[in-house]
C-alpha positions as CSV (number, residue, x, y, z in Angstrom):
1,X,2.4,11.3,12.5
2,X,-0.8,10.5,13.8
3,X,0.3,7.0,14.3
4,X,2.7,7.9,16.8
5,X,1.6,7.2,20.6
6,X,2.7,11.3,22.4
7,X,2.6,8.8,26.0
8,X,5.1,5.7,26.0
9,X,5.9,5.8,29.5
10,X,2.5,4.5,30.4
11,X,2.9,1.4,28.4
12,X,5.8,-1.2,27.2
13,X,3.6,-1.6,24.5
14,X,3.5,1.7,23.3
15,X,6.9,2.3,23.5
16,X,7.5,-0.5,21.4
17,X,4.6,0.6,18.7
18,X,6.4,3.5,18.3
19,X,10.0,2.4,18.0
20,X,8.5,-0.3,15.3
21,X,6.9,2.4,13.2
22,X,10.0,4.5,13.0
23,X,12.3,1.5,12.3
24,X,9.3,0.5,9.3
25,X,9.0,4.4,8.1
26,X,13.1,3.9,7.9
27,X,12.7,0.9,6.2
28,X,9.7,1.8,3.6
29,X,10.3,5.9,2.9
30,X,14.3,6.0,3.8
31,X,14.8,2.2,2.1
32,X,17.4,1.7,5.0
33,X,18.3,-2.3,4.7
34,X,16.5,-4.9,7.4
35,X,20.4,-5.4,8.1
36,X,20.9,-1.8,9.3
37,X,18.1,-1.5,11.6
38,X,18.1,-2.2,15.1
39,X,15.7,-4.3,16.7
40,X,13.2,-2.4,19.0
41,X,14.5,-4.5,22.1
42,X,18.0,-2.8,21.4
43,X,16.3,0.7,22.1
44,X,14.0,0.2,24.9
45,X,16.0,-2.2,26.9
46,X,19.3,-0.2,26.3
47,X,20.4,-3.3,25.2
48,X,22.5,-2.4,21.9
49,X,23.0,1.3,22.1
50,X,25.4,0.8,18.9
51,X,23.1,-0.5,16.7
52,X,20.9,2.2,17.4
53,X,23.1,4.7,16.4
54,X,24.1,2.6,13.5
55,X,20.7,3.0,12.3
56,X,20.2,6.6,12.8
57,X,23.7,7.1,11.0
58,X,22.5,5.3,8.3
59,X,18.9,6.8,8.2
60,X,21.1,10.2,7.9
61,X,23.3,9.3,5.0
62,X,19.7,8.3,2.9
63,X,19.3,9.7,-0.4
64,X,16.2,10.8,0.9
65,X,17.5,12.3,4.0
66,X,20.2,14.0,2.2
67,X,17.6,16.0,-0.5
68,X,16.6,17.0,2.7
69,X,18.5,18.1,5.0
70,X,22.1,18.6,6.1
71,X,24.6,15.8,5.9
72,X,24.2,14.0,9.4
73,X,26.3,11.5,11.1
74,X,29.6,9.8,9.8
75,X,29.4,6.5,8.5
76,X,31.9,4.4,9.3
77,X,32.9,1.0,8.6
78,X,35.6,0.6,11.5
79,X,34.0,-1.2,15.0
80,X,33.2,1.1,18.0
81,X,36.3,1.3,20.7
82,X,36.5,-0.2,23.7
83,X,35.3,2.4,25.7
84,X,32.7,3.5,23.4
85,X,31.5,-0.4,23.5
86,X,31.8,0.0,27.3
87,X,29.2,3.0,27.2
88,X,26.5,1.5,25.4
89,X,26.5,-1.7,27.4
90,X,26.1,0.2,30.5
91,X,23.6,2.5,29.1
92,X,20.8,0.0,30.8
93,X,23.0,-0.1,34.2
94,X,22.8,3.9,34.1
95,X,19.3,4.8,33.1
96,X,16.1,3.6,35.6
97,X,12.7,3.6,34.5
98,X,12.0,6.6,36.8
99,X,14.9,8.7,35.3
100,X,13.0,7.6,31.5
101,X,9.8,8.9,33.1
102,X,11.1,12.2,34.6
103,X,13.1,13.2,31.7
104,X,10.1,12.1,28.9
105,X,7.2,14.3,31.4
106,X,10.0,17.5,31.3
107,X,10.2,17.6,27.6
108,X,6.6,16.9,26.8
């Protein structure tokens, strides 16, 4: 866990160093396919909430995951609603960079 940068909001780039090195710990220590894993643009621009989730449903179905802990989210193979889609494309509309900021410096 050193790896991890403990202060994205000061930098794009180390937002996106640490979303990459969870999406390669999922892909290398959870063996979650390349096709499961959202891109790190998805997350940070709230551009693909879905995927996101996808991923972290997956990463808590692994077999390692599962030896673990508790069974996690549901996978399913049916497409998000309507309104769920709805959500997650307006997940960037709703969320500023100053509401990111506030809510990362309350829960440091």
């Amino acid at each position: 866990m050193k790896l991890v940068n403990q202060r994205p909001s000061l930098a794009q780039f180390l937002c996106l160093k640490n979303i990459r090195l969870f999406l390669s710990t999922c892909s290398k220590h959870f063996e979650l396919r390349e096709s499961d894993l959202f891109q790190p643009s998805m997350l940070y621009d709230y551009s693909d909430f879905a995927q996101v989730l996808h991923t972290l449903s997956k990463l808590s179905q692994s077999a390692r995951a599962l030896t673990k802990c508790d069974p996690g989210f549901p996978v399913t193979d049916s497409s998000p609603s309507h309104d769920e889609e709805q959500i997650y494309k307006t997940l960037e509309d709703l969320v500023t960079e100053d509401q990111y900021t506030a809510f990362f410096n309350k829960h440091l």
